[in-house]
C-alpha positions as CSV (number, residue, x, y, z in Angstrom):
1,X,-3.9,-1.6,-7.4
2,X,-2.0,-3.5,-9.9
3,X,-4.6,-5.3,-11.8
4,X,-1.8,-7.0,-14.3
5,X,0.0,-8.4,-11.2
6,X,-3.2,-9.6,-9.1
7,X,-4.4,-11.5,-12.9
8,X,-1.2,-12.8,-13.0
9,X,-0.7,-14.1,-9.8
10,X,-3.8,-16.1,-10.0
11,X,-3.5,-18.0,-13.6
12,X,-0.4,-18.6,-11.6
13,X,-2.4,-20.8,-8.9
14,X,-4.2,-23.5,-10.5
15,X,-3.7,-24.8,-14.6
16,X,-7.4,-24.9,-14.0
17,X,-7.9,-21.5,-14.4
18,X,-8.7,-20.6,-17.7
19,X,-9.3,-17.2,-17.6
20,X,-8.1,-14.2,-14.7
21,X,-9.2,-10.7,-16.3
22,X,-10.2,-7.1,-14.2
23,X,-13.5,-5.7,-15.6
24,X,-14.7,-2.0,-15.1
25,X,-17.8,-0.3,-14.0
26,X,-18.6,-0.2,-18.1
27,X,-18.1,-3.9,-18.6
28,X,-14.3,-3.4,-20.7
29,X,-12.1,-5.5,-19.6
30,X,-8.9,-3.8,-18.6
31,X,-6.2,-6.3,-17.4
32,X,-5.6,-10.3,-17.8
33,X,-7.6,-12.2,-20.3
34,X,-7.4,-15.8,-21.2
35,X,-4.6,-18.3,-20.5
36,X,-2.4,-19.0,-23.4
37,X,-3.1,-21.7,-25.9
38,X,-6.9,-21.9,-24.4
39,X,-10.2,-21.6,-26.4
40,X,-12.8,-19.1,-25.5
41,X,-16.2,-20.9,-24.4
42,X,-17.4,-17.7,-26.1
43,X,-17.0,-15.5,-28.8
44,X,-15.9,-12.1,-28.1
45,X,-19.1,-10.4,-28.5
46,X,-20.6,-13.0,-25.6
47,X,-17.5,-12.0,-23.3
48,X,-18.7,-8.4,-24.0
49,X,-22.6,-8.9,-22.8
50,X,-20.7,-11.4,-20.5
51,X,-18.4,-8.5,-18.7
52,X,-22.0,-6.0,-18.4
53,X,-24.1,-8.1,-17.0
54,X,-21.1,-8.6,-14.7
55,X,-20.6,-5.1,-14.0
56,X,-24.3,-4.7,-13.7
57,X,-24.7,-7.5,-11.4
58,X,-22.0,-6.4,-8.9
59,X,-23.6,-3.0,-8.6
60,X,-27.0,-4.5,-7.6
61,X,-25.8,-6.6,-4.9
62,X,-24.2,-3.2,-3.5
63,X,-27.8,-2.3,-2.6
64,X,-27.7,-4.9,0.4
65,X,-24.1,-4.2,1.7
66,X,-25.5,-2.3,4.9
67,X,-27.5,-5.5,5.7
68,X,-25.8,-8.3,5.2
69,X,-21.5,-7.0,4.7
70,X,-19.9,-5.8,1.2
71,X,-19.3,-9.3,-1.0
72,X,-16.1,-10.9,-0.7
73,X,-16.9,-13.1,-4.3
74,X,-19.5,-14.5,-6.2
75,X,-19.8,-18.0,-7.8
76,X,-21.1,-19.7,-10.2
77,X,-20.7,-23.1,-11.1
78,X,-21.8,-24.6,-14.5
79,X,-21.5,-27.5,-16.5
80,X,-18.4,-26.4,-18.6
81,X,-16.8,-23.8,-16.0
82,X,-16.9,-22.3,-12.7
83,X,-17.0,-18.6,-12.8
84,X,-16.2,-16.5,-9.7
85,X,-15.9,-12.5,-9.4
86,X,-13.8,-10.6,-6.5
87,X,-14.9,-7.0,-6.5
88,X,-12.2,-4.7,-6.3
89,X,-12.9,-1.5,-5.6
90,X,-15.8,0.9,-6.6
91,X,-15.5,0.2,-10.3
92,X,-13.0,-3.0,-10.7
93,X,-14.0,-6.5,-10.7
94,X,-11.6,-9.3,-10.7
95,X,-13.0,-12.1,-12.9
96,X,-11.9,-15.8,-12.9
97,X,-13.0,-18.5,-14.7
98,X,-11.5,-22.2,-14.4
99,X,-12.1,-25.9,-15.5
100,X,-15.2,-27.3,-13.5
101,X,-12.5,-29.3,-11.7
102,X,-10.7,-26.5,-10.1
103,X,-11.0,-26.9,-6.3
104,X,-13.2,-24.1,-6.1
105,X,-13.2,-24.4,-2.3
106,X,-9.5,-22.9,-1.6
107,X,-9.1,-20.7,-5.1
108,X,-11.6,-18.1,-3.6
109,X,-9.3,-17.7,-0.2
110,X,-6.2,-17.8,-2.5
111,X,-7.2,-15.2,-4.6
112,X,-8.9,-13.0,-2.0
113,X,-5.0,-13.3,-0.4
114,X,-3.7,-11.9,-3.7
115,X,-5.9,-9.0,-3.3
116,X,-5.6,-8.2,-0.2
117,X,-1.7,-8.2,-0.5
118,X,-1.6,-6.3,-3.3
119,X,-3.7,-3.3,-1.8
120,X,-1.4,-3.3,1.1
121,X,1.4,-2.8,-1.1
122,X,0.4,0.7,-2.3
């Protein structure tokens, strides 16, 4: 997968989207990062613990895949953000954070688009 393309295609979206970065299994992020001429909500240490317990969190809701289907995303809307993760693959997580105004009911299908176009172009 082209993890530089899929984080570029979705800051390309929405101006709401503040943030469109891959994460791996370790909690490092590896592609994307935060849209120019923004301020973190966070210092860089937080994104760290942010990005594990990320990671962490997408490998425990592996354990009920067989019950209820592997997730699609996750959300989380808070007062200064919406935060939303796509997992990838086995050890990538596409993470997106936006402006609590971004229209957080099409993003989601738009960005699962992005993905799912860019693993059929392998």
């Amino acid at each position: 997968m082209d993890f530089d393309s899929i984080c570029k295609k979705t800051m390309e979206l929405d101006s709401a989207i503040r943030f469109a970065g891959v994460i791996n299994e370790k909690g490092r992020l590896v592609a994307g990062g935060m849209r120019k001429g923004l301020a973190p909500l966070e210092s860089p240490k937080e994104d760290e613990m942010l990005f594990m317990e990320l990671a962490l969190r997408v490998r425990m809701r592996k354990e009920h895949d067989k019950q209820l289907g592997p997730v699609k995303f996750a959300m989380s809307y808070r007062e200064k953000t919406i935060l939303i993760s796509f997992p990838l693959d086995n050890n990538n997580i596409l993470y997106v954070s936006g402006e609590p105004e971004l229209d957080y009911k099409e993003i989601p299908s738009k960005i699962l688009e992005i993905i799912r176009k860019n693993k059929s172009q392998k």
